[in-house]
C-alpha positions in Angstrom: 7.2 116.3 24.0 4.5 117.3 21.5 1.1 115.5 21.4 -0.3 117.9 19.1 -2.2 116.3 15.7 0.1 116.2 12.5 -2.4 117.8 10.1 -2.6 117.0 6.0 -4.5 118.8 3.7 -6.1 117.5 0.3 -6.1 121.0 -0.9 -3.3 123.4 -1.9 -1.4 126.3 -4.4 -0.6 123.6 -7.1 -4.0 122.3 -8.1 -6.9 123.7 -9.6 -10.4 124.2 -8.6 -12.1 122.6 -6.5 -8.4 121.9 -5.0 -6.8 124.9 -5.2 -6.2 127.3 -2.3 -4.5 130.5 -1.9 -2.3 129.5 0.3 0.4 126.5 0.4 -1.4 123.0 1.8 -4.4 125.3 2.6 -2.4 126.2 5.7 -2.1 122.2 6.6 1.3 121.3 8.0 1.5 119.4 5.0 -0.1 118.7 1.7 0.3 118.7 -2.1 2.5 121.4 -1.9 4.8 119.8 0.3 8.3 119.1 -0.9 9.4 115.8 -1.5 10.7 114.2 1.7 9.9 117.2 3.6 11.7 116.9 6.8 9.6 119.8 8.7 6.1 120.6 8.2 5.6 124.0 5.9 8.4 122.8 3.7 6.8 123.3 0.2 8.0 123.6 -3.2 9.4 121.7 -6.2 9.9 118.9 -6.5 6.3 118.3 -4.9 5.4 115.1 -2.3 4.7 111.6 -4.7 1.6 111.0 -2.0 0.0 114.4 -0.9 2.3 114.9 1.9 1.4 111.9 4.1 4.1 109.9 4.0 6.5 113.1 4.6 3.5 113.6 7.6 3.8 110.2 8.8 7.4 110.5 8.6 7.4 113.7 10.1 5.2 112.6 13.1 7.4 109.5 14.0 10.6 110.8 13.6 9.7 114.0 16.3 7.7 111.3 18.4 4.2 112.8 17.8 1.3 110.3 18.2 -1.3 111.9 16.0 -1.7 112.2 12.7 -5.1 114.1 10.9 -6.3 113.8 7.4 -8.7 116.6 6.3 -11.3 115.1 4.9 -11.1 114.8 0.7 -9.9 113.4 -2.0 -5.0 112.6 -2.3 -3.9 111.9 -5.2 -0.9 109.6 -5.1 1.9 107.8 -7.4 4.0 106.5 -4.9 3.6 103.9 -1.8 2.7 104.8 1.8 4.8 103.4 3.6 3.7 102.6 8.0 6.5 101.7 10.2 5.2 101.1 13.6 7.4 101.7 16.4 7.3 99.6 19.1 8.4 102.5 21.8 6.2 105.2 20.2 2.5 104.5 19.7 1.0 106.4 16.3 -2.8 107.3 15.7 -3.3 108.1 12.2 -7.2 109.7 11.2 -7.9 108.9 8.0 -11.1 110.6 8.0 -12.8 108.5 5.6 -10.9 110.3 2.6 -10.7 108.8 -0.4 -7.1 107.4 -1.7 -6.2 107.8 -5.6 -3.5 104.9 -6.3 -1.4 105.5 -9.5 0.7 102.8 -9.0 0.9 98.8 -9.2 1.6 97.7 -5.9 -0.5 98.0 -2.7 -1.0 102.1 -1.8 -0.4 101.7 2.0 2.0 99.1 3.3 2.7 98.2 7.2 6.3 97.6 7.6 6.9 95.1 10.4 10.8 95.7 10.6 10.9 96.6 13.9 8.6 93.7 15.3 9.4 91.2 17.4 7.8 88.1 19.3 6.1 90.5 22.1 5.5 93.4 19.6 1.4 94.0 19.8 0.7 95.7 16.6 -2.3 97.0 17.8 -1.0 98.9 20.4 1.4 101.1 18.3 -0.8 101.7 15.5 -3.9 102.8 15.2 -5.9 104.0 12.1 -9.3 105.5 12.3 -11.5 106.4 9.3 -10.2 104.5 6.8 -9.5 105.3 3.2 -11.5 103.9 0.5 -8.6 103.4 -2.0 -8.8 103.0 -5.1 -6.8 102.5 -8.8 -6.8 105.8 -10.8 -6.6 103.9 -14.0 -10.3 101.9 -13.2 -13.4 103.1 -13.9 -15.5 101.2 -11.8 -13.6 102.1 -9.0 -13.8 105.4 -9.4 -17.4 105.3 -9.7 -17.5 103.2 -6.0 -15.2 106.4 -4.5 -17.5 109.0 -5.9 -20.3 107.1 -4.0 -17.7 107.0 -1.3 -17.7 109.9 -1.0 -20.7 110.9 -1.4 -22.1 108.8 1.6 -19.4 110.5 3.5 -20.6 114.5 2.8 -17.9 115.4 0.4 -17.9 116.5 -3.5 -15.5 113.8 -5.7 -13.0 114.7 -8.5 -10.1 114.4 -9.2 -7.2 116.7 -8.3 -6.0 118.0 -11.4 -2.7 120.2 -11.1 -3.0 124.2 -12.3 -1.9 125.3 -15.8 0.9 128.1 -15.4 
């Protein structure tokens, strides 16, 4: 069995500078470039991930019983939900690496799906999330201003991922 990290990358072919890279995900297992529900790592094309590639990662990581999951450190772009279903028999570490999150969406951008739970389940012990996200609502202006200072603070250039002209 694998314990190797899951890796995601912020960068990749479809966006434009300072996103862009010459090569899919910027050589991440997955990434912006990654296919919508992905099934293997290095799957890109079209139609492109709704969430940068991490829930396809996430997916991805539980499904092949992997405990680790890596963020690179930067800035996803999102439209769709993350959705966290902790497994009671397979513990999952998921580095956020203090990236910042861009929701545009209504709802919450990460939810923890309990549906495997029970009375002795410990969530703590099957999930574990280090270097959080700041999150925050693409469509508000103050928040964006509190995740360029984000990021900032954490050593890393803000914008916002804006997808190549053809």
């Amino acid at each position: 069995m694998f314990r190797f990290p899951v890796n995601v990358s912020p960068k990749g072919f479809i966006y434009s500078e300072p996103f862009h890279s010459n090569s899919a995900n910027d050589g991440a297992d997955f990434g912006p470039d990654t296919m919508l529900g992905a099934t293997t790592p290095k799957d890109v094309g079209s139609p492109t991930s709704k969430t940068s590639g991490i829930q396809e990662a996430i997916s991805y990581a539980q499904r092949n019983r992997l405990v680790r999951i890596r963020l690179e450190r930067g800035t996803y772009l999102i439209s769709s939900r993350i959705v966290i279903k902790p497994d009671p028999l397979y513990p999952l570490s998921i580095n956020w690496n203090n990236s910042v999150i861009l929701y545009d969406g209504d709802n919450a951008a990460i939810e923890i799906d309990y549906a495997y739970a029970d009375a002795l389940f410990n969530l703590s012990d099957h999930l574990t999330m280090e270097r959080l996200p700041f999150i925050c609502n693409l469509n508000d202006k103050r928040d964006l201003e509190r995740a360029k200072a984000f990021a900032f603070k954490q050593g890393f250039e803000f914008s916002i991922p804006r997808r190549r002209l053809r």
